[in-house]
N, C-alpha and C positions, 0 to 999 in steps of 0.2 A: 751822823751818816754811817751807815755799815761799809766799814772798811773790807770785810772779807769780799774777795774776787769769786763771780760767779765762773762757776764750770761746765757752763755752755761753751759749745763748737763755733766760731764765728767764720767765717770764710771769704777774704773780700779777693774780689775779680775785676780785674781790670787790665789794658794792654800797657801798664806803664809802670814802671816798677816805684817811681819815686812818688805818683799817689796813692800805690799801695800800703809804702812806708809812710807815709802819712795822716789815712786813714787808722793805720795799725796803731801807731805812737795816741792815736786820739782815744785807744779803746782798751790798751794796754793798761792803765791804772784802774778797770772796773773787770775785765774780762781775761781769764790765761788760758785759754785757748784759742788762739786766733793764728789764721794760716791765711797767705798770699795766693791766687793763682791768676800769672801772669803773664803767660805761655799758652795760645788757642789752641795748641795742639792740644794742651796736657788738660784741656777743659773737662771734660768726660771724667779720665783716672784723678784728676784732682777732688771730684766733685764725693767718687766715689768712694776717694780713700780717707775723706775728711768725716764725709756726713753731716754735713754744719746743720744746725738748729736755725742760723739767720745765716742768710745769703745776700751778703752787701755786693751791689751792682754798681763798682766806683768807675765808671767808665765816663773821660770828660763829653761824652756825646750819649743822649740818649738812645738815638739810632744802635749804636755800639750793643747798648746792655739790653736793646730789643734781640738784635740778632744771635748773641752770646746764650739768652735762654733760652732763643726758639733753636738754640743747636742744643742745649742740651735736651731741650724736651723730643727733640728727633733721634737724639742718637744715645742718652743715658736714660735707661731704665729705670733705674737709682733713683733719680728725680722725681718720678712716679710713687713710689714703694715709699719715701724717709719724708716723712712730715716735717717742713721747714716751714721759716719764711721767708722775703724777699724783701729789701730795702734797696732802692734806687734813687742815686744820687743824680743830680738834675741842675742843667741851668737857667737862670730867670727866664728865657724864652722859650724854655723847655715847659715850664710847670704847667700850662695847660693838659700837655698831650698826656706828662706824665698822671695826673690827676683820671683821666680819662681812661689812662692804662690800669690804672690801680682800681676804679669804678667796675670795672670790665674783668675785674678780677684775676689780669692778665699777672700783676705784682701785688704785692701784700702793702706797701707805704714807700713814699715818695720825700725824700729832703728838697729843699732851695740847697746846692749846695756851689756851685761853681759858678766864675769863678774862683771865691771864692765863700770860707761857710763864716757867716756873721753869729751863727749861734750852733757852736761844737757840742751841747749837752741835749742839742736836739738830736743828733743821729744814737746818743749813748740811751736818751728814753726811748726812742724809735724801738730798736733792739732789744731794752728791758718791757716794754709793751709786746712787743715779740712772742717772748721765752712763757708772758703769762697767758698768751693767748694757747701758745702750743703746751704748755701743764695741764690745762684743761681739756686735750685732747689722748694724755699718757694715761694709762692705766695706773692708779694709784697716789698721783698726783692731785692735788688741790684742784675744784671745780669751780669751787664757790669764791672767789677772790672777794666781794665784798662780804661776805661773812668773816672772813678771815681779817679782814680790813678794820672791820667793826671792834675786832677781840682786840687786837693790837692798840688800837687807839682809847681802848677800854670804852666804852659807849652801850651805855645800860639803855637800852629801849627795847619795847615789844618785840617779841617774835616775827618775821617778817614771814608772813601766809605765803606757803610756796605757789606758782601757779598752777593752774588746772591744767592739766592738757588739753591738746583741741577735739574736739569729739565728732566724730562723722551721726550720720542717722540713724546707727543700729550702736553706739553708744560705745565705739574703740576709737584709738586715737586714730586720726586724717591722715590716712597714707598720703607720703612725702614721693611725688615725682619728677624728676629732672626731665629737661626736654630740652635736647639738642638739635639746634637746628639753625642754619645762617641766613633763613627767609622771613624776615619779619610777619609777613604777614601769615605762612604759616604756624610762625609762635602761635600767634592772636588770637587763629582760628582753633588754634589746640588746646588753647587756654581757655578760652571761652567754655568750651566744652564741656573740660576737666571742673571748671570752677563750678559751673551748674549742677558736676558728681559730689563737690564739696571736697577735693582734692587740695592738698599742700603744694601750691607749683614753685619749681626754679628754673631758672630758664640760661643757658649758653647760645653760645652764635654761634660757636665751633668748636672742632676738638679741641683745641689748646684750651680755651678757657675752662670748656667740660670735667676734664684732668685736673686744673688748676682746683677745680670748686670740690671735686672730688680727695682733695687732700684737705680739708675742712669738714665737709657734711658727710655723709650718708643716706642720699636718699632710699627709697624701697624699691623703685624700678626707676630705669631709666629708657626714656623715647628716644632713639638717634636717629637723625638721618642721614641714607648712606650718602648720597654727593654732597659734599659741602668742598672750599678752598681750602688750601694749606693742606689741614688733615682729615681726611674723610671719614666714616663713619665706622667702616670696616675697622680701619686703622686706632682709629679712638678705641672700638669696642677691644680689639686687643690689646692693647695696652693697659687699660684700665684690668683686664680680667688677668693680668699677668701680677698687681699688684693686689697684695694680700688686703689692704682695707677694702678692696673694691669690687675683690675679684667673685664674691658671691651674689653681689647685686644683679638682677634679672635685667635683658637688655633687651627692648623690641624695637627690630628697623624699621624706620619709616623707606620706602623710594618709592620712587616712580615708575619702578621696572619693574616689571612682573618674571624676567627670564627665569628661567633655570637654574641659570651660573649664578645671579641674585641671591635666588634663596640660597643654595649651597655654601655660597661662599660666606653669606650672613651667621649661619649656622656652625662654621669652623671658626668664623671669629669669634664667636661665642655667647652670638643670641639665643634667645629662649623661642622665639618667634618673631615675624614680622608683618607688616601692615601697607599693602599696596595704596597710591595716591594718584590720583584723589578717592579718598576713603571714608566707608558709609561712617556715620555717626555711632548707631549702634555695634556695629564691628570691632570699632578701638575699645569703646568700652566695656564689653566682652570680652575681650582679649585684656585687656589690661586688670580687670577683676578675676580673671582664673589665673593668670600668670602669678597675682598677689594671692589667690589663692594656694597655689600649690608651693611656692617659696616662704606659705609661714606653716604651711599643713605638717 
């Protein structure tokens, strides 16, 4: 086993200090940089003074480690902009919901861990599964983890044929779009649409998760719509346009309102255009082919 300590940022959070030193002492022999924050006030300047790589969520109640990151994703911009991950720690009656949050792309992975952890080397691969998932997003960093896997274990076989890419009908790769929206059935109907253009879809319920998925992908445009709960559309679309991975990706509103103060206001948040509902068919589609038009021209 490689004894050298990786030099990842780890950051565990939680409102009790004595599972914070806990968590620490468990990760302290694979990891030397590891910091506590366990003080709600100091949530935000903790988050931003660390910049951790994994974000352990050691809070004994899952409710806790929900509200802790919908505070940070309200009030730290940081969280936005620094590509992490999230690890939350969860108890047996927990694991449903937690699974469901992580599914929802709300968290990155979920332990059994309270009241007590039957298995300590699971939260330590948790983390190391982490760090390899975010290499692959740094510039200059290792992509290809099993090729590298292969070398190492020395394993002489064939060439592995890379894959194709996806190819639309004029023979470029399938523009990739996100569509956010918290109405099911308008996903469905926007889907449907898009998939008969031969489009790449991904799909959010709302800004939080939108942001979340945006610190992994990069789609080519994104569909928002302006009313949704929690964080509406306006508000997503700034946020995301304030962070550098994000902030050039083309945004078109979807709403229901046609005003004035609509448009305007959709245009300062930092759409490219928007799309009144219920909206013709041919319309989105239009709008969504010049919009990718003029964003690669």
């Amino acid at each position: 086993m490689n004894t050298q300590k990786s030099t990842a940022t780890i950051l565990i959070a939680t409102d009790i200090v004595g599972d914070a030193e806990l968590v620490k002492n468990m990760l302290d022999e694979e990891f030397d940089h590891i910091f506590t924050s366990t003080d709600p006030a100091q949530a935000v300047a903790d988050f931003e003074q660390h910049r951790p790589d994994v974000l352990v969520l050691a809070f004994n109640e899952l409710e806790k480690s929900e509200r802790y990151y919908l505070g940070l994703y309200r009030f730290c911009p940081e969280v936005h902009q620094h590509p992490h991950h999230s690890v939350i720690l969860c108890g047996k009656d927990e694991v449903k919901r937690a699974y469901e949050l992580c599914m929802k792309e709300y968290f990155d992975d979920y332990i059994l861990f309270w009241p007590m952890t039957y298995d300590s080397s699971r939260l330590l691969m948790s983390i190391h599964n982490a760090l390899r998932d975010l290499a692959s997003l740094i510039p200059g960093e290792p992509t290809q983890p099993m090729k590298q896997r292969a070398q190492e274990f020395k394993l002489e076989s064939e060439p592995v044929a890379e894959p194709e890419p996806e190819l639309n009908t004029v023979g470029k790769r399938r523009p990739a779009v996100l569509v956010v929206d918290d109405d099911e059935l308008q996903r469905k109907i926007i889907g449907r649409i898009l998939e008969a253009e031969n489009y790449q879809l991904t799909f959010a319920s709302g800004g939080f998760e939108a942001l979340n998925l945006l610190r992994k992908t990069r789609p080519d445009i994104i569909l928002m719509d302006v009313m949704m709960p929690g964080m509406d559309g306006m508000e997503t679309t700034r946020r995301l346009k304030a962070a550098p991975q994000s902030a050039k990706i083309p945004v078109i509103m979807i709403t229901g309102n046609s005003e004035g103060k609509v448009v305007v206001d959709s245009l300062k948040a930092g759409a490219v255009d928007f799309v009144v509902k219920p909206f013709v068919r041919a319309t989105l589609i239009a709008k969504i082919a010049r919009v990718l038009d003029a964003s690669t021209a």
